[in-house]
N, C-alpha and C positions, 0 to 999 in steps of 0.2 A: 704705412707712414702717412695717410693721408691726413688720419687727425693728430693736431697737434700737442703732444706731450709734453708741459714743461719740468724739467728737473734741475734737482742740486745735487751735481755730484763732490765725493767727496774728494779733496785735494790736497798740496803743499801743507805741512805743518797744523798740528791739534785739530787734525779731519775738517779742514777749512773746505766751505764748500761754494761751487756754483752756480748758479741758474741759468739751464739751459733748457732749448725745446727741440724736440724733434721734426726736421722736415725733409723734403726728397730730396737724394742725390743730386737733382739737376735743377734747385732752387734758385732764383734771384738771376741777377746778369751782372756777370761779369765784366768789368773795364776792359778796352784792348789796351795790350802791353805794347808798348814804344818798342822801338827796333833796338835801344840798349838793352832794354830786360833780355829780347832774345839771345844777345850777346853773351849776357852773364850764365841764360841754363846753359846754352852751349858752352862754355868754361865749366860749368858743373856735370856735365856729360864727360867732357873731356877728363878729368878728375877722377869721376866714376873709374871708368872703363883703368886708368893708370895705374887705379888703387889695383883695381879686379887681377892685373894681368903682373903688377910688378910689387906686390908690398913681400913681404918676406913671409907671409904664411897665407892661404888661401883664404878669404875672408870669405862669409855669408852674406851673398846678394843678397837674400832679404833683410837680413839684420841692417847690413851700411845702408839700404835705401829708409827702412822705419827712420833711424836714426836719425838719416837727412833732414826724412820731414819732421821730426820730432824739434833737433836743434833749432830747423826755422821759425817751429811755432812757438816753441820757448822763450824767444828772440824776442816775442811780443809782448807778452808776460807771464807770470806763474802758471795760468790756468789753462790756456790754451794746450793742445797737444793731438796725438795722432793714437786712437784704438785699436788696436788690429783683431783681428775678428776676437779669438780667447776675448780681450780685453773687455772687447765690447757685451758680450756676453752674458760676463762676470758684472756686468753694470746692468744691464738689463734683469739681471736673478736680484741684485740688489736694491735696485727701485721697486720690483713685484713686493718684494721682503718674503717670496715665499719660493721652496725649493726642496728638492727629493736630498733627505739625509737623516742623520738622528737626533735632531735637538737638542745636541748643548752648546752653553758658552764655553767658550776653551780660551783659554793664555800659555803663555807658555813658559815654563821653569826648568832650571836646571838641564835643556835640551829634550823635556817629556812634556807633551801636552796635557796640561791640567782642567780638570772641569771646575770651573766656576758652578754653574748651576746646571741641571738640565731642566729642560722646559715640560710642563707641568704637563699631562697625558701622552706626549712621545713616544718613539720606541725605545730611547735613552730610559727615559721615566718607567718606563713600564718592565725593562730589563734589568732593571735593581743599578742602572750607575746613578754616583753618587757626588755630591759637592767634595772636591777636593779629591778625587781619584786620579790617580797617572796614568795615562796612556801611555806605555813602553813601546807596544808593536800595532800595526795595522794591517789586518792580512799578512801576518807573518812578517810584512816587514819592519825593522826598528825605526823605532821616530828619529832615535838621535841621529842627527844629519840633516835632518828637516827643517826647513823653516815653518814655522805655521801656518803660512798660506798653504803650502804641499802639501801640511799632514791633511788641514781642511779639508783639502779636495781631493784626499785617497778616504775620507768619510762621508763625502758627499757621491753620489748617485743617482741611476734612475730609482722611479717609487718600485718598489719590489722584490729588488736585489737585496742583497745580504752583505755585511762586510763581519770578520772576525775581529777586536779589540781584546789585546792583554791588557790587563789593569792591573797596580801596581796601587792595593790598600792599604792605608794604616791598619795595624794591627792584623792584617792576614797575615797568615803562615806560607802562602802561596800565593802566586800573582792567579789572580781572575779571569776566566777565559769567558768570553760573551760572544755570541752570534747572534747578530742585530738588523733586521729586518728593514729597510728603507721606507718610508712612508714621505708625503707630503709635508714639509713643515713651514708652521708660518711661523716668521721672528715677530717677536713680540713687540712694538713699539712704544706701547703705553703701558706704564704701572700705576697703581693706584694705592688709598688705603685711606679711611677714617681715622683721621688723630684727633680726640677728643673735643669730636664736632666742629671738623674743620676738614672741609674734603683736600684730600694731597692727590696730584695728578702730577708725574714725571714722564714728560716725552723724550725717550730715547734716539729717535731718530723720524724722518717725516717719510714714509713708504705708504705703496698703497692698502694698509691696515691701518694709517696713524685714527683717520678721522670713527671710524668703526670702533676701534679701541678706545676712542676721546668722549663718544655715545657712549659706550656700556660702562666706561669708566663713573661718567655721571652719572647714571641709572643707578649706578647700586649706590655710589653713591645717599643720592637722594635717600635711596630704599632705607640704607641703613640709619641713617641721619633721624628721617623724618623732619617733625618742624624745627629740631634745634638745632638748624646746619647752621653758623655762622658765617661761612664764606668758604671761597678755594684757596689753594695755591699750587700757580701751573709751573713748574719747575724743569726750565730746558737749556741747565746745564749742562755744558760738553756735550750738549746736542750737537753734531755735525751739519745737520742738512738732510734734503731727501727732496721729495716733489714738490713742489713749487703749487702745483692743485692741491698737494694736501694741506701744507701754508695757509691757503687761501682759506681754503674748507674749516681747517682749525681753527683761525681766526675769525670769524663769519659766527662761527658757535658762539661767540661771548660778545657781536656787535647784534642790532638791532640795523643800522643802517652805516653808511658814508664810508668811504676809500679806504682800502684794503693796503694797497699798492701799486706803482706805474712802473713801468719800462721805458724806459728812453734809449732811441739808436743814434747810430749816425744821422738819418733822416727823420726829421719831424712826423711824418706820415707813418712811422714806425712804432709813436709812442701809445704803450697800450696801459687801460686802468682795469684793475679788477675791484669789484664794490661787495659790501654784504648785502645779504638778503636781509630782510625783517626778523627775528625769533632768536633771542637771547636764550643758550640751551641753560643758562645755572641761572635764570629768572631774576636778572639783577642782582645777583649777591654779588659780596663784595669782592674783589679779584688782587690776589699777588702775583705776578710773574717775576720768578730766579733767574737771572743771566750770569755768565763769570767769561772768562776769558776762549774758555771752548767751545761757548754759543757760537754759532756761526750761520750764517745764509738764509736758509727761511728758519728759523729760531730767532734770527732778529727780526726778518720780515714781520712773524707774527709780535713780538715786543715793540716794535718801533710800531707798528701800527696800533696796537692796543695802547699803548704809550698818549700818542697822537693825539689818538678819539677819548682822549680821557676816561677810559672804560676799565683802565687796571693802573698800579702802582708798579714799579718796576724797582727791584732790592737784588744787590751785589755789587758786580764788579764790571769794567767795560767790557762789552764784546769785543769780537773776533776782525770783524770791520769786514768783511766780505760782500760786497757790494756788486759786482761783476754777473753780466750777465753773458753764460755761452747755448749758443747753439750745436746740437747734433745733428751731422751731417752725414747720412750712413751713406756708403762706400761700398758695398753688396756683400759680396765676400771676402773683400779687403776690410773690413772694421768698421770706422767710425772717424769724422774728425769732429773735437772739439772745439770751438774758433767762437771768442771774446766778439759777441757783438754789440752789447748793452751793456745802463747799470741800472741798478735798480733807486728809487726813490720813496720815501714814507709817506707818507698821507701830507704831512705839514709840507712836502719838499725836499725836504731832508735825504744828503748821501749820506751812507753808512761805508760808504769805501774808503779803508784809510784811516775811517775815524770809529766804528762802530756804536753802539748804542749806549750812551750814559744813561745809567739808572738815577731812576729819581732820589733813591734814597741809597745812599754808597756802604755798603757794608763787605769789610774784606774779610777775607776767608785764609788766615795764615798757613804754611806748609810747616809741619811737625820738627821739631829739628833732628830728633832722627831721622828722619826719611830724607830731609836733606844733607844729612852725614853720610846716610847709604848711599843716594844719589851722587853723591860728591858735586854737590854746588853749594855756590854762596847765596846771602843776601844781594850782593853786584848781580848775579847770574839771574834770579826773580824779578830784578826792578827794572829789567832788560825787558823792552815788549817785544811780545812777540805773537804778534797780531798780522793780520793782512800786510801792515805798513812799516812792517820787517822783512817781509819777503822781497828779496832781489826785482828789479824789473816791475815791479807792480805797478797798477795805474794808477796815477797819484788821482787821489777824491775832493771835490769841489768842496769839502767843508774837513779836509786833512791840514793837521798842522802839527807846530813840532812834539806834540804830546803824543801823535799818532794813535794807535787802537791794541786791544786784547790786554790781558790782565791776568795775572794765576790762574787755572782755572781746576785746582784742588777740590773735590769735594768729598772730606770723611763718610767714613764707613759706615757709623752710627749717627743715628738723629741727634742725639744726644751732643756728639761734638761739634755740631753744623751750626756755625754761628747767625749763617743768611739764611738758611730756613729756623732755626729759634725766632730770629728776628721777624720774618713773616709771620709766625705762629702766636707771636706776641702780639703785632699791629690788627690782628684778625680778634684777640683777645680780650681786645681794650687797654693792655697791658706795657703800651709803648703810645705814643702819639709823635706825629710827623705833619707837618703842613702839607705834604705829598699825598698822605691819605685821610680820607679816601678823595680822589683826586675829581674835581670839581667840572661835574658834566655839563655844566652852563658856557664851560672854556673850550667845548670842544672845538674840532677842528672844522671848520666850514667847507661843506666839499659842493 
């Protein structure tokens, strides 16, 4: 724990995320408490022990103490809260983005975990599962009753071991029996792909693969392009969050120089900047960045900064407004706490808590009306934000008002019906025009 690691975990509502770092246990100096506060633990002792010895059914000491400290930090705001070691864990596999299991995505239907995809050389992959297969059983046991976090983690393992999966195919005659060997698996952060000379790069999520994935992504890029690449578009839609270095590292890729991002704490002496280095990785070509309503934390960090420095065009819908900065506080074998110490800031100044990031160029991305018949919501129910500055208790942000933050954050299946990436794919074109693009480098931001 001595170097410092900062992350965004993900949190409260459409995987709003954090930014936190990691320091020791026995960090900073704590206030002395006044002779009331002692008053009030002792009242909460006293409580303890009443509950322990007289409530009508034997409660878990561990559980009413998590709890305790859990309610207090929630008391603060959304983000804060108390990991207990599993938790903490389970957060640490997910910032690595890598871990012993079989590589696929899974959702869940009908009470049977369904594969989305599996990941391309796997043991998933390699053991013939397939897109749209049902997971019935797991080692003999049945999903149904599972939540999908459970089933996950009766598929997750060390690298080596074995688990057996029933599959449940279209068009088998018989459900599918597989024994599937554990290996190392890294989640993929980055996807990519050439549309007709125009490089698409979609980050998923910010872990420690995004910026290595965001490299090879442009490599082939390039490769396949050659000289008629007309530009990108970095698309971090219902991106949630992840490292806060990777943030930086991604955004870094497409500046040549000046403010990345700041921190600001309680104390002045706290406030920290991260800058880019010199080496534009897409050599001045022209830059879209996607946001919609499930952007959140460093997916805005990196848009509000590229924003800023006049180095890309920003097309959709408001972010998520997650601005909040926490620290992790690990606690040995007791967990983890997560505790609100900062917010964060954009290169111009600018909070995004509360308010999130306006694109320059607004294009909305409507919900299908079946899917909202399935869903059973209205038009009232969509026009409801539900951003950062919907969440209960939240910290209200120096540039929050009554418009607040976050926006649908829907994005179709097919390119085809995507109206903020047509819309990109048109400005890249020549095939739209916008005073926004291409956004004029002589404005940039003075750092």
């Amino acid at each position: 724990m001595i170097r410092k690691l900062s992350v965004l975990f993900a949190g409260a509502l459409l995987g709003a995320t954090a930014m936190t770092a990691f320091v020791g246990p026995h960090s900073g100096v704590a206030n002395a408490a006044g002779s009331d506060t002692y008053r009030q633990l002792a009242i909460f002792g006293d409580v303890f022990e009443r509950v322990r010895s007289q409530y009508v059914d034997e409660p878990d000491d561990q559980k009413l103490i998590e709890t305790a400290i859990n309610g207090m930090l929630t008391s603060l705001d959304p983000h804060s809260s108390y990991m207990n070691a599993e938790q903490t864990a389970d957060m640490r596999t997910e910032t690595r983005g890598q871990f012993g299991g079989l590589g696929i995505e899974v959702t869940m239907e009908n009470e049977l975990v369904k594969v989305i995809s599996p990941f391309e050389g796997t043991p998933a992959d390699k053991a013939g599962v397939l897109a749209n297969d049902l997971i019935g059983e797991i080692n003999g046991e049945q999903v149904r009753g599972l939540t999908l976090s459970e089933a996950v983690d009766r598929m997750k393992g060390d690298i080596g071991t074995s688990v057996d999966l029933t599959i449940i195919r279209e068009g088998a005659a018989q459900p599918v029996r597989l024994t599937i060997e554990r290996a190392e698996i890294r989640v993929p952060s980055v996807r990519h792909s050439l549309e007709a000379d125009i490089g698409y790069i979609k980050l998923l999520r910010f872990n420690e693969q995004t910026t290595v994935g965001l490299e090879d992504a442009i490599a082939d890029i390039k490769e396949q392009a050659g000289d008629n690449l007309k530009g990108y578009v970095l698309d971090m839609r219902r991106n949630p969050g992840g490292l806060l270095d990777e943030a930086v590292s991604v955004t870094d890729a497409f500046l040549e120089s000046g403010e990345i991002v700041s921190t600001r704490g309680r104390n002045a002496e706290e406030t920290r900047r991260y800058n880019a280095r010199s080496g534009d990785e897409i050599d001045g070509k022209p830059l879209v960045v996607l946001v919609n309503g499930g952007s959140a934390s460093a997916s805005e960090i990196v848009a509000g900064a590229l924003q800023d420095q006049k180095r890309a065009t920003v097309v959709g819908s408001r972010s998520f407004g997650k601005g909040s900065v926490q620290t992790i506080i690990p606690l040995g074998q007791n967990g983890a706490l997560r505790l609100t110490t900062a917010l964060y800031y954009t290169p111009s100044g600018s909070s995004i808590q509360g308010r999130g990031i306006n694109p320059d160029i607004v294009v909305e991305q409507p919900l299908p009306p079946e899917i909202m018949e399935q869903m059973g919501i209205t038009q009232e129910d969509l026009d409801a934000r539900r951003g950062e500055s919907s969440l209960r208790g939240h910290i209200t942000g120096a540039e929050e008002n009554e418009e607040g933050s976050g926006s649908l954050d829907y994005v179709p299946p097919e390119m085809a019906d995507d109206l903020q990436l047509q819309y990109a794919f048109r400005l890249l074109n020549g095939q739209e025009t916008h005073a926004a693009f291409p956004p004029q480098q002589e404005a940039s931001v003075a750092n």
